[in-house]
C-alpha positions in Angstrom: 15.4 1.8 17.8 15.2 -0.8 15.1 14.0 -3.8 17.6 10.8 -4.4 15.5 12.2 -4.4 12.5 14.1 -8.1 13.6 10.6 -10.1 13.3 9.6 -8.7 9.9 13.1 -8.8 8.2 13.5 -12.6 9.6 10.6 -13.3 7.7 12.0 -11.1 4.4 15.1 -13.0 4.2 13.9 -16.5 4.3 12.4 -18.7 1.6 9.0 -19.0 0.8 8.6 -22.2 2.6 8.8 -21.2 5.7 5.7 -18.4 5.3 2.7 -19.5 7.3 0.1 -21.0 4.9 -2.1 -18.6 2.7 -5.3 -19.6 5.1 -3.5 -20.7 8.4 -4.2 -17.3 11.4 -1.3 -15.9 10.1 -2.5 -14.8 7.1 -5.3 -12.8 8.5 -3.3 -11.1 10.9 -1.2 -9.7 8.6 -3.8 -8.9 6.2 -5.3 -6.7 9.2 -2.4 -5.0 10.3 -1.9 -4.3 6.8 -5.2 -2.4 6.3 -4.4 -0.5 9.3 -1.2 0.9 9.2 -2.0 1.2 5.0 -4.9 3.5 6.1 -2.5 6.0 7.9 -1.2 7.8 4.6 -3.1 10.4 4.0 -3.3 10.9 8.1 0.0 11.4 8.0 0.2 13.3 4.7 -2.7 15.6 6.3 -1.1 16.0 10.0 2.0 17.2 8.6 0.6 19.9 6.3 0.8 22.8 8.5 4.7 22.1 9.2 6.3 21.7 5.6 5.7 22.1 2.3 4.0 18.7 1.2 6.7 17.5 -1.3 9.2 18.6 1.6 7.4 16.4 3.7 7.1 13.6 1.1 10.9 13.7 1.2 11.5 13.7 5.0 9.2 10.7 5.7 10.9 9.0 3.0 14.3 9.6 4.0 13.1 8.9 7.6 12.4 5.3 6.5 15.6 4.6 3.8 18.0 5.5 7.0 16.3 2.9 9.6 16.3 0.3 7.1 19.5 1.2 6.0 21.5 1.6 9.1 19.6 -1.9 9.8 21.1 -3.9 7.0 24.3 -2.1 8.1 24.4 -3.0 11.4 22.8 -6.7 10.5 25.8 -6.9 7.6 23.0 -7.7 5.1 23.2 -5.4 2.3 24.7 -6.1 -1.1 25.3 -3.4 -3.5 25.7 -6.3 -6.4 21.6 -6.5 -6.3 21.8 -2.5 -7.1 24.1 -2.9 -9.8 22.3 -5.8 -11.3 18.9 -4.3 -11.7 19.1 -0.5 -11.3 17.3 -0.1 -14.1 14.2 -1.8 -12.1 15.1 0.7 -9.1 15.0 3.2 -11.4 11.9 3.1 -12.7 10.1 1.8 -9.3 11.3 5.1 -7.6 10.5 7.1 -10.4 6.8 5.9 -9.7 6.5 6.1 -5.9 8.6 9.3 -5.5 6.2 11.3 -8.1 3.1 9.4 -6.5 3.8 10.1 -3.0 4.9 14.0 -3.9 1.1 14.4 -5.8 -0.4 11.7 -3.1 0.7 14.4 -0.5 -0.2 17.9 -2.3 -3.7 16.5 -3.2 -4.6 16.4 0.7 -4.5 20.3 0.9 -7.4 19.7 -1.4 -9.2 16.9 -0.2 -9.7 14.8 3.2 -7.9 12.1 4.2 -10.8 9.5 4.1 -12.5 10.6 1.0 -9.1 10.6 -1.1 -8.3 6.9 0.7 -11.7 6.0 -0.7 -10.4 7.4 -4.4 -6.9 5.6 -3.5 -8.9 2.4 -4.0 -9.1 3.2 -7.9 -6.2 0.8 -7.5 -8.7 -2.1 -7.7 -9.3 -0.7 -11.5 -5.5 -0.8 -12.1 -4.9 -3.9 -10.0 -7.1 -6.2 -11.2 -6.4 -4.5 -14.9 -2.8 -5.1 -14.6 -2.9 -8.6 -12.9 -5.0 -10.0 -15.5 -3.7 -8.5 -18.7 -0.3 -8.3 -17.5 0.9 -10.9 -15.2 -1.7 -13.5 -16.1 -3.7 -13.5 -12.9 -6.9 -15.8 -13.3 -10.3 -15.0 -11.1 -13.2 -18.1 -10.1 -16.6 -16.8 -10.7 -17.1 -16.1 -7.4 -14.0 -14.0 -7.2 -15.2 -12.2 -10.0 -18.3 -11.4 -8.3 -16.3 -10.0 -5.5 -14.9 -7.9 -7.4 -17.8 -6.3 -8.9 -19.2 -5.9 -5.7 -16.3 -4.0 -4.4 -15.8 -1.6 -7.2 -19.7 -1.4 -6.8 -19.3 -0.2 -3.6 -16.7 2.1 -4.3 -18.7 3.8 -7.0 -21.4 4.3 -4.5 -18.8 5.9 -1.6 -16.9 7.9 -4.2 -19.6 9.1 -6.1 -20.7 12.8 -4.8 -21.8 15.6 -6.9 -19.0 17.8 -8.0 -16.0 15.9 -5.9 -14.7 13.1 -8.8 -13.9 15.9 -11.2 -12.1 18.3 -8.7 -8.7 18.6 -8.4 -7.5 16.7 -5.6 -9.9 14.0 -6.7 -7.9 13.3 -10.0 -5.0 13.4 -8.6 -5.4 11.1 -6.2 -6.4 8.7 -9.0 -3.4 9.6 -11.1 -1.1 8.7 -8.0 -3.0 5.5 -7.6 -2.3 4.8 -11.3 1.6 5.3 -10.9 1.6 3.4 -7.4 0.1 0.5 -9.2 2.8 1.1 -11.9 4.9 0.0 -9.4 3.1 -2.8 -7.7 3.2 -4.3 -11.0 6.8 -4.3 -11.9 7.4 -5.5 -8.6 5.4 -8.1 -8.4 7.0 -9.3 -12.4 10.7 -8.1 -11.7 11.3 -8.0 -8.1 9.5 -11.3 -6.6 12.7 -12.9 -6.2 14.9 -10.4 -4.9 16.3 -10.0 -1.5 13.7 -8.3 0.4 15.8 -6.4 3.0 18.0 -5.4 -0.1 14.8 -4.9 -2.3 13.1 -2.2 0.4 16.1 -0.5 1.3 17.1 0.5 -2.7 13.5 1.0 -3.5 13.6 3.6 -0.7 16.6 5.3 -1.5 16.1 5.9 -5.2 12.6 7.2 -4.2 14.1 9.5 -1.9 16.6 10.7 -4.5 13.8 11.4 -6.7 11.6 13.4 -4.2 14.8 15.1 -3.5 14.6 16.2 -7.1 11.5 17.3 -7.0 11.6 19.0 -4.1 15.0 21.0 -5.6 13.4 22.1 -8.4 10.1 23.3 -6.4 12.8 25.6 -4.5 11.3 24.0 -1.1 14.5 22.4 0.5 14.9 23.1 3.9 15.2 21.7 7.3 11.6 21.8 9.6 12.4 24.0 12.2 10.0 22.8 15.1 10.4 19.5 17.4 6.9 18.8 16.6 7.4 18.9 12.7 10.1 16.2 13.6 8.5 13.9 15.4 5.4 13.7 13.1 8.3 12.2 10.3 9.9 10.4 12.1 6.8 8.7 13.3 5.3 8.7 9.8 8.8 7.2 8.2 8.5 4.6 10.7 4.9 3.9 10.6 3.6 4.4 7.4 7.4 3.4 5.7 9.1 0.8 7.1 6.2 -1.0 9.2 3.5 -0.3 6.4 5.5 -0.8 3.6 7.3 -4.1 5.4 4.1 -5.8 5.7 2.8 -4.2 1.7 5.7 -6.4 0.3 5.4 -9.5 2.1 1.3 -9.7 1.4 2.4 -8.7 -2.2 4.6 -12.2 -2.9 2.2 -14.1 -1.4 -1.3 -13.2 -3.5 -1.9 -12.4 -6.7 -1.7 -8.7 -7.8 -5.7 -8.5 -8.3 -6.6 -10.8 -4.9 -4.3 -8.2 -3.2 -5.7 -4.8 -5.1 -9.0 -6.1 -3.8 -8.6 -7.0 -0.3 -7.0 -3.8 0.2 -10.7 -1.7 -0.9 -11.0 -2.3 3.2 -8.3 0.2 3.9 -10.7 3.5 3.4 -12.9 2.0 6.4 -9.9 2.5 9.1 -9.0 6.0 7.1 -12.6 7.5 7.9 -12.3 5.9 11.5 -9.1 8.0 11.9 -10.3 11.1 9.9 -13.2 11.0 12.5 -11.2 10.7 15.4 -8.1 13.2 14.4 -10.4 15.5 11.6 -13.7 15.5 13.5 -14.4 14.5 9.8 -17.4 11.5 9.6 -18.4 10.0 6.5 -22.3 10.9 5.1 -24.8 7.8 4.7 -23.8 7.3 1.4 -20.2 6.3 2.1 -21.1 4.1 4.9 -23.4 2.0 2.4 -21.2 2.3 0.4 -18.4 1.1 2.8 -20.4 -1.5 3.7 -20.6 -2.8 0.2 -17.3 -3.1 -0.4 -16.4 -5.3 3.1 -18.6 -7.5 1.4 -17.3 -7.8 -1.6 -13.6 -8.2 -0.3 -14.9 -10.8 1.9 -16.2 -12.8 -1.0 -13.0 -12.4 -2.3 -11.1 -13.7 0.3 -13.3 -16.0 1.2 -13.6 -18.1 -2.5 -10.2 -19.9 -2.2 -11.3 -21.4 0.9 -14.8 -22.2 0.0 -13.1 -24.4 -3.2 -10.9 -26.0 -1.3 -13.4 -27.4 1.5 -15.9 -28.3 -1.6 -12.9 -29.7 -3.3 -12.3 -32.0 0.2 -16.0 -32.8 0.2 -16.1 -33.7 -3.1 -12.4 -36.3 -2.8 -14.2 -37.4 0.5 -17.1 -38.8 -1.4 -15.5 -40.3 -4.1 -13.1 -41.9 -1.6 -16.7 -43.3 0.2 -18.1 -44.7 -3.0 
């Protein structure tokens, strides 16, 4: 059962060294099967609406995910409670922000469709890029900067439609996206050098524990009663979890907190494929433009690093010449 968790937890535990260079294939794989498996929250969210109350199901998928990894580091003899007891206070306030963003994250999609509040998700470009460079000292090129413009450019086109930024599920979608990058930022100050299989599994649990408190004090606690309700979370805490959240973490050490924000604006392209194909749900011409614009601008993103370096080559090739 936990077969494909070997691969990503080898990777997890060893030192940065041995990571595949920032531009070699492996970077863009995982980048890709990042954005796909990222886009699937708010699937899942909205396929598992008619079998549970939404912070129920919040809690499920959660707790779906904190018992593979856990019996994993179990069986693998890899956990340490001394990383717990050394920074719980990090834990603390890490679940604190993903347990109450996932609970909202999930409620809002009763109100809104899965691509459209992907598309609003990416208000984490805002927060990202805000938090990266006033926070943890990120530092943009010019042309960086100019992806970035474009992407939130694009964004403004997809998510601007007459009467949907101010409704309900629209705001909080953005208010989960603020606490969710909350999160991504402590981590990426405090938890960077942390155990990763250790790091996941008691980031998991104490988000569990506190969507376990919400959910008690909702009144909503109870088991789903249908094989169907099951399978849906235990295929959501495995997909959008453990594999999603595996491959989250490992593209987080290895970019800056705003480069990452940004490349992940490509996310709401794979949601809208899936809403089409589960929701019967396509975007209007607006958000394709709009989608459109902000591939490009994450692709000038991504693409500036390399585009110094090989000028930097040309221009140490010259000198060497002259």
């Amino acid at each position: 059962m936990f077969w494909f968790l070997d691969d990503w937890i080898l990777i997890l535990t060893t030192r940065n060294q041995y990571l595949p260079a920032p531009h070699s294939l492996a970077g863009p794989a995982l980048l890709l099967a990042l954005l796909l498996v990222d886009s699937l929250h708010f699937v899942f969210a909205r396929l598992l609406l008619p079998y549970a109350n939404p912070f129920l199901s919040a809690l499920f998928v959660m707790a779906v995910g904190t018992l593979e990894v856990g019996i994993f580091g179990l069986l693998t003899g890899r956990l340490r409670v001394a990383l717990f007891t050394r920074h719980w206070p990090f834990f603390v306030a890490i679940g604190f922000c993903i347990g109450v963003s996932t609970a909202i994250s999930y409620s809002a999609v009763a109100l809104i469709d899965p691509g459209t509040a992907s598309i609003l998700g990416k208000t984490s470009i805002v927060f990202g890029v805000a938090l990266g460079i006033f926070w943890l000292g990120d530092r943009f090129s010019r042309l960086q900067m100019a992806g970035a413009a474009l992407a939130l450019v694009g964004l403004v086109i997809v998510t601007f439609q007459p009467g949907d930024y101010l409704r309900v599920g629209s705001l909080l979608i953005v208010f989960s996206t603020l606490l969710y990058s909350i999160h991504t930022a402590l981590t990426k100050r405090y938890g960077g050098g942390m155990d990763l299989l250790n790091f996941f599994f008691y980031r998991l649990l104490l988000t569990s524990l506190f969507l376990f408190a919400i959910a008690a004090i909702q009144g909503e606690l109870a088991l789903p009663t249908t094989p169907t309700a099951w399978g849906l979370l235990v295929l959501a805490g495995t997909v959008d979890v453990v594999i999603s959240r595996t491959l989250y973490y490992i593209a987080l050490r290895r970019l800056d907190m705003s480069v990452f924000s940004i490349l992940l604006t490509a996310a709401p392209v794979a949601a809208i494929l899936w809403s089409f194909l589960l929701f019967d749900i396509f975007p209007n011409p607006r958000q394709l433009v709009g989608g459109g614009v902000v591939l490009a601008g994450v692709l000038l993103v991504t693409a500036a690093p390399l585009l110094v370096r090989r000028q930097q080559k040309r221009q140490t090739a010259a000198l060497a010449a002259d």
